[in-house]
C-alpha positions in Angstrom: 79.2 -136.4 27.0 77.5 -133.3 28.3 80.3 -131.1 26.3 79.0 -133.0 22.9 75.8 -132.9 23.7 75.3 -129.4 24.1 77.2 -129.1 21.4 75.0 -130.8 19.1 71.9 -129.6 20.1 73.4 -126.1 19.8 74.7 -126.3 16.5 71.8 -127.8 14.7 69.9 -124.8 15.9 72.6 -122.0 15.1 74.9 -123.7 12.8 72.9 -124.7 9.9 71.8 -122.9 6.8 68.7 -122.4 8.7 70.7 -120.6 11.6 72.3 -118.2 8.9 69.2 -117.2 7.4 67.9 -116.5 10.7 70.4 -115.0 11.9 71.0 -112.7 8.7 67.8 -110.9 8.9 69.3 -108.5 11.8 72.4 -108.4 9.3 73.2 -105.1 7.5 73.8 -104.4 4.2 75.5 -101.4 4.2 78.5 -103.4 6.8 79.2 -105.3 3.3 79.6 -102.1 1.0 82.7 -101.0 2.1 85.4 -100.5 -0.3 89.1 -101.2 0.7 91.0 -100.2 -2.6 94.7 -100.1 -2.2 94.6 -102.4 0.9 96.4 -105.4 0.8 95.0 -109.1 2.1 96.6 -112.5 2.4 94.2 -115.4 2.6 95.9 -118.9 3.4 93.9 -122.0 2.3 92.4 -119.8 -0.5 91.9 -122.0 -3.7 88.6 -123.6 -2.6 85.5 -123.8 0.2 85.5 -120.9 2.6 89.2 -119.6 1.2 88.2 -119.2 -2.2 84.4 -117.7 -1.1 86.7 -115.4 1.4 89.7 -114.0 -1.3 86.7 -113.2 -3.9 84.6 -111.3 -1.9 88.1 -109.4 -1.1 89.0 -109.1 -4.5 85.6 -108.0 -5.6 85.5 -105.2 -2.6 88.9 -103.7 -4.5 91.5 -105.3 -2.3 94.7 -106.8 -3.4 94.1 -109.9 -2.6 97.4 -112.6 -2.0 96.1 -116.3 -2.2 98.1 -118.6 -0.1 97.8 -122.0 -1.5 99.6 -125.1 -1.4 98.9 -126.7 -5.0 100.3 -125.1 -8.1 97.8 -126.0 -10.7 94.9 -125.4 -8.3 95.7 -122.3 -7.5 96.1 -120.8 -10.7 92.8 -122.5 -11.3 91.2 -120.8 -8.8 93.3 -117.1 -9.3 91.9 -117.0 -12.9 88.1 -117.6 -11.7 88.5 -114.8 -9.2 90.5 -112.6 -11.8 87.4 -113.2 -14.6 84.5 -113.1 -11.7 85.6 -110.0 -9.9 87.2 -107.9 -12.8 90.1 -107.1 -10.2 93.6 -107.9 -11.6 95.3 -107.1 -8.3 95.0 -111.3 -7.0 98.1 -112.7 -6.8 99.4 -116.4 -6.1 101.7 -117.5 -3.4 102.7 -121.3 -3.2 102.9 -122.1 0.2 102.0 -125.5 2.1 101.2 -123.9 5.6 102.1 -127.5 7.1 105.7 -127.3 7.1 107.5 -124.3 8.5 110.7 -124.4 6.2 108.3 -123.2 3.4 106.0 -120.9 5.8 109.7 -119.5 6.5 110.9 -119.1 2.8 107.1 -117.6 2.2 107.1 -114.9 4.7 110.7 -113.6 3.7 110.2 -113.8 -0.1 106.5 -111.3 0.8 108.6 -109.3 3.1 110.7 -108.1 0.1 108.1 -107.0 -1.7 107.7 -104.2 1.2 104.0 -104.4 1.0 102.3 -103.7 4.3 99.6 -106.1 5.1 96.3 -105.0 5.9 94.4 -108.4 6.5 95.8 -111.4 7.3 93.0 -114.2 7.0 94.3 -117.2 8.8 92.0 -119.6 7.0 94.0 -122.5 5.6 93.1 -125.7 7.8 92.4 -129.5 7.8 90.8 -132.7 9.9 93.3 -135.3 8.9 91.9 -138.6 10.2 94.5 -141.2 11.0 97.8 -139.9 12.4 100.6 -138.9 10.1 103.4 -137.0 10.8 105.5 -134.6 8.6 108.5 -134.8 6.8 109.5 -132.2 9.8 108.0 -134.3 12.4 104.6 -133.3 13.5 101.4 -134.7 13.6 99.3 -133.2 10.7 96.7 -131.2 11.9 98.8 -129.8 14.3 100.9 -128.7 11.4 98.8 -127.2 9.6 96.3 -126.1 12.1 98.4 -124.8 14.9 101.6 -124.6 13.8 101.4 -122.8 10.5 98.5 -120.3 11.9 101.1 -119.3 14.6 104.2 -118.9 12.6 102.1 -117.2 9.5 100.7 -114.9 11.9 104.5 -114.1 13.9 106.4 -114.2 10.5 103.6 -111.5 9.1 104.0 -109.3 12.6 106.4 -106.6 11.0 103.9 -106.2 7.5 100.9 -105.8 9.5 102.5 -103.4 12.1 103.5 -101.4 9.1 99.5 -101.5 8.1 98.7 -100.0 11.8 96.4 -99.0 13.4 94.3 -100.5 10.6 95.9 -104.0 10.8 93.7 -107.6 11.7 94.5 -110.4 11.8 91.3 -113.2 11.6 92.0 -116.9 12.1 88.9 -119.0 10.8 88.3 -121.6 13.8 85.1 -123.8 14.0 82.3 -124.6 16.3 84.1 -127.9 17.2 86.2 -126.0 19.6 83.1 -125.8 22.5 83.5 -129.9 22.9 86.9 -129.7 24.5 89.1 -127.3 26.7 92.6 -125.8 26.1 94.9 -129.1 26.4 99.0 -129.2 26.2 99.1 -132.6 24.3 99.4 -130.3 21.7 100.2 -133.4 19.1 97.9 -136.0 20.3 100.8 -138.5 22.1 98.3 -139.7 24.4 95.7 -141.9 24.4 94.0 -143.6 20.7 94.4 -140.9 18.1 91.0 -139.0 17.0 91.1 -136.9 14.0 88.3 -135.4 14.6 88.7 -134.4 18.1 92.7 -133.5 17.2 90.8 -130.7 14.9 88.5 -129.4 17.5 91.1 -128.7 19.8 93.8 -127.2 17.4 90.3 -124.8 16.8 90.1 -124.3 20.8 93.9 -123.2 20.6 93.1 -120.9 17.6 90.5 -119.1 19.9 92.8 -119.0 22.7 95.7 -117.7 20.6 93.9 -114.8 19.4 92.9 -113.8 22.7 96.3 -113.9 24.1 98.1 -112.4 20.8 95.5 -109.6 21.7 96.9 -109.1 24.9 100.5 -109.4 23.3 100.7 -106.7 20.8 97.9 -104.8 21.9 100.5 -101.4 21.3 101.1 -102.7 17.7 98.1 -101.4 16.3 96.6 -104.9 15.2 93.2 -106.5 15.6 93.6 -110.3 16.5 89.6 -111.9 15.5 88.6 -115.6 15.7 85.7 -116.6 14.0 83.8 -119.7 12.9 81.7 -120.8 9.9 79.1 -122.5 11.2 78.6 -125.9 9.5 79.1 -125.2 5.6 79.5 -127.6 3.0 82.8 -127.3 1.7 85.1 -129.9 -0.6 87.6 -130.3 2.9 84.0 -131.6 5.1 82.7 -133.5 2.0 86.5 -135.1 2.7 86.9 -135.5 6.4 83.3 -135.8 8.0 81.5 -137.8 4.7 78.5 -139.1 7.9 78.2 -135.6 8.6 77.9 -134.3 5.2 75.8 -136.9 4.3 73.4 -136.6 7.4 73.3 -132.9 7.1 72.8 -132.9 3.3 70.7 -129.5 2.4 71.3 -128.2 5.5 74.7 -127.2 5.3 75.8 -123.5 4.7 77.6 -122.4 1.3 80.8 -122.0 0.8 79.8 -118.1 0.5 77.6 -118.1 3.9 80.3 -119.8 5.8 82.6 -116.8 4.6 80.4 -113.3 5.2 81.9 -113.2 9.1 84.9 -113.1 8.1 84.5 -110.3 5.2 82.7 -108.7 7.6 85.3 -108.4 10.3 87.8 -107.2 7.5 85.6 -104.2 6.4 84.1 -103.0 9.4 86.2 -100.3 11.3 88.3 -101.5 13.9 86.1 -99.4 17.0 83.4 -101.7 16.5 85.4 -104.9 17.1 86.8 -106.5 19.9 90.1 -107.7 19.8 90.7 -111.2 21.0 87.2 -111.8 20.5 85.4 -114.7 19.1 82.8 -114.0 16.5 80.2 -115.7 14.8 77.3 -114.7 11.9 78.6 -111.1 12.2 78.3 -110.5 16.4 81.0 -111.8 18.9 80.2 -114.9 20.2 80.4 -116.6 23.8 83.8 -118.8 23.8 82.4 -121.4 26.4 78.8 -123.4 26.3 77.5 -122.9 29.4 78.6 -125.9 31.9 81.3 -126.8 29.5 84.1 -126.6 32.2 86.4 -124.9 29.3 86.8 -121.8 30.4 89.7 -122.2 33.1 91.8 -124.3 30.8 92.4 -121.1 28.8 95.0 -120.5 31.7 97.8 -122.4 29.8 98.0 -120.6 26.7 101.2 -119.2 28.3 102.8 -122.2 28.2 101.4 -123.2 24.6 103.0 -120.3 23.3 106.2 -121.0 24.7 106.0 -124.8 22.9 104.9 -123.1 19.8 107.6 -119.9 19.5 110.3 -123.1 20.5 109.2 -125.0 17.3 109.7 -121.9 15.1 
C-alpha cells in the first residue's frame, strides 16, 4: 500500500505532461542536434505510440532506422509516414512478433546476414495484457513479450552490436510501474489471482534489473546497456490496457513524442556521459527504488532470473 502510494503521489508530480514541461526547461537543445548518418538502429514495437515517435526521430537524425513490428499492413503504414515525414529512405521493415521466440530466432539470423553492425538497439516493443493467456509456445503473455523477447532480442543482437563497439547501446524502454513491486521469480504469474497490470509492472522491474546486470556482463564488449521510462504518455497500447487511467488522466498525459525524447537522447549523446546499467528518466538517470519501497534487495536474484531466461532460449 505504501509502495502504491508513493507511487501515485510521485508520478502525478513527475510523470505527467506537466512534469515534462518542467522538467524540460533544464533540457538542452544542442543534446538533440546530433547527427548519426551511417549508423544503424533497430527499434522493436515501432509502428505506433512511443515506437513510432522513437524510429522517426532516428530516421530524421540520418540513422538507418530498422522497424521491428509484428503486423504486416501496419507496419508498412507506419514505414511510409516516416519515409514521407523525414525525407530519409534508409527505414526498413522487419516482421517480427517479439512474443514468440521461434520468430525472434528466425529474425535475428535473417538481420545477421545482412552483416550490418548494430549501433542502437531500442528495446521498446511491450504490452499490459489483462487476463492471462498463454502462447502458442507456452508462456504467459506479457512475459512473452515483455521479458522474454527483450532478453533474447537483446542476446540474439550481442554479436551485431559488439561489431558497432565501443559505440554500441542497447536501451530497453521500461515504465514507472516498476517502483510498486520488487524483483520477483514468479516470473509468469503461477501464483496467486492473475493481475495484468501488476504482471506489467514487474516484467518493467526485471527490465531495469536486466540492464543493470547485462552491464556487469559484457561490460568488455564495448556496449552501453540503458533503461528508461516514459513517464505517463498517452499512447494507442494505454488508451487499450489502462482505459480508467487514460480517461482519469485525460489532458494530462504526455505525447507520444515526449514520452520518446529520453530515449533519442540516450542514443545521441556520447557514451562518457552515460552510465551503463543505469536507469534514466526526462534526460538524467534516475533513482531505481522510492525511498522505503523495500525493492532494492530483491535485485539480488537477477542471477537466478537469467539463468530461467537463457534456459527458455
Amino acid at each position: 500500500a505504501w509502495r502504491a502510494s508513493a507511487f501515485g503521489v510521485y508520478g502525478y508530480l513527475n510523470f505527467t505532461r506537466n512534469g515534462f514541461l518542467e522538467h524540460s526547461k533544464k533540457f538542452k537543445p544542442e543534446d538533440m542536434e546530433i547527427r548519426i548518418e551511417g549508423k544503424n538502429c533497430v527499434v522493436t514495437g515501432a509502428n505506433s505510440g512511443i515506437g513510432f515517435a522513437t524510429a522517426e526521430a532516428l530516421a530524421s537524425c540520418g540513422a538507418t532506422v530498422y522497424m521491428v513490428c509484428r503486423n504486416k499492413e501496419k507496419g508498412e503504414t507506419a514505414l511510409s509516414k516516416i519515409q514521407s515525414s523525414t525525407g530519409n529512405p534508409n527505414v526498413h521493415l522487419e516482421v517480427c512478433d517479439i512474443s514468440s521466440i521461434s520468430e525472434i530466432k528466425s529474425f535475428a539470423s535473417r538481420f545477421s546476414s545482412k552483416d550490418v553492425p548494430v549501433h542502437v538497439l531500442v528495446n521498446n516493443a511491450g504490452l499490459m495484457e489483462q487476463k492471462r493467456v498463454t502462447t502458442s509456445e507456452g508462456f504467459e503473455l506479457n512475459f512473452a513479450v515483455n521479458v522474454l523477447g527483450t532478453y533474447a532480442t537483446t542476446e540474439l543482437m550481442l554479436p551485431l552490436l559488439e561489431i558497432a563497439s565501443p559505440d554500441a547501446r542497447v536501451i530497453t524502454v521500461s515504465s514507472g510501474g516498476m517502483y510498486t513491486t520488487p524483483l520477483i521469480s514468479d516470473l509468469q504469474f503461477s501464483d496467486g489471482k492473475f493481475s495484468g497490470a501488476e504482471q506489467y509492472a514487474r516484467n518493467k522491474r526485471v527490465q531495469v534489473a536486466l540492464t543493470e546486470k547485462w552491464a556487469e556482463m559484457y561490460k568488455n564488449k564495448g556496449i552501453g546497456f540503458y533503461s528508461m521510462h516514459p513517464g505517463w504518455a498517452e499512447t494507442p497500447g494505454v488508451a487499450k490496457s489502462l482505459p480508467d487511467f487514460n480517461k482519469w488522466l485525460s489532458g494530462k498525459l504526455r505525447t507520444s513524442e515526449e514520452g520518446a525524447d529520453t530515449v533519442i537522447w540516450l542514443a545521441l549523446q556520447p557514451k562518457e556521459k552515460l552510465v551503463s546499467g543505469g536507469f534514466y528518466f526526462d534526460r538524467a538517470e534516475a533513482p531505481k527504488h522510492l525511498k522505503f519501497a523495500a525493492t532494492r534487495q530483491s535485485h539480488a536474484i537477477i542471477d537466478s532470473i537469467v539463468d530461467t531466461l537463457r534456459s527458455l532460449i
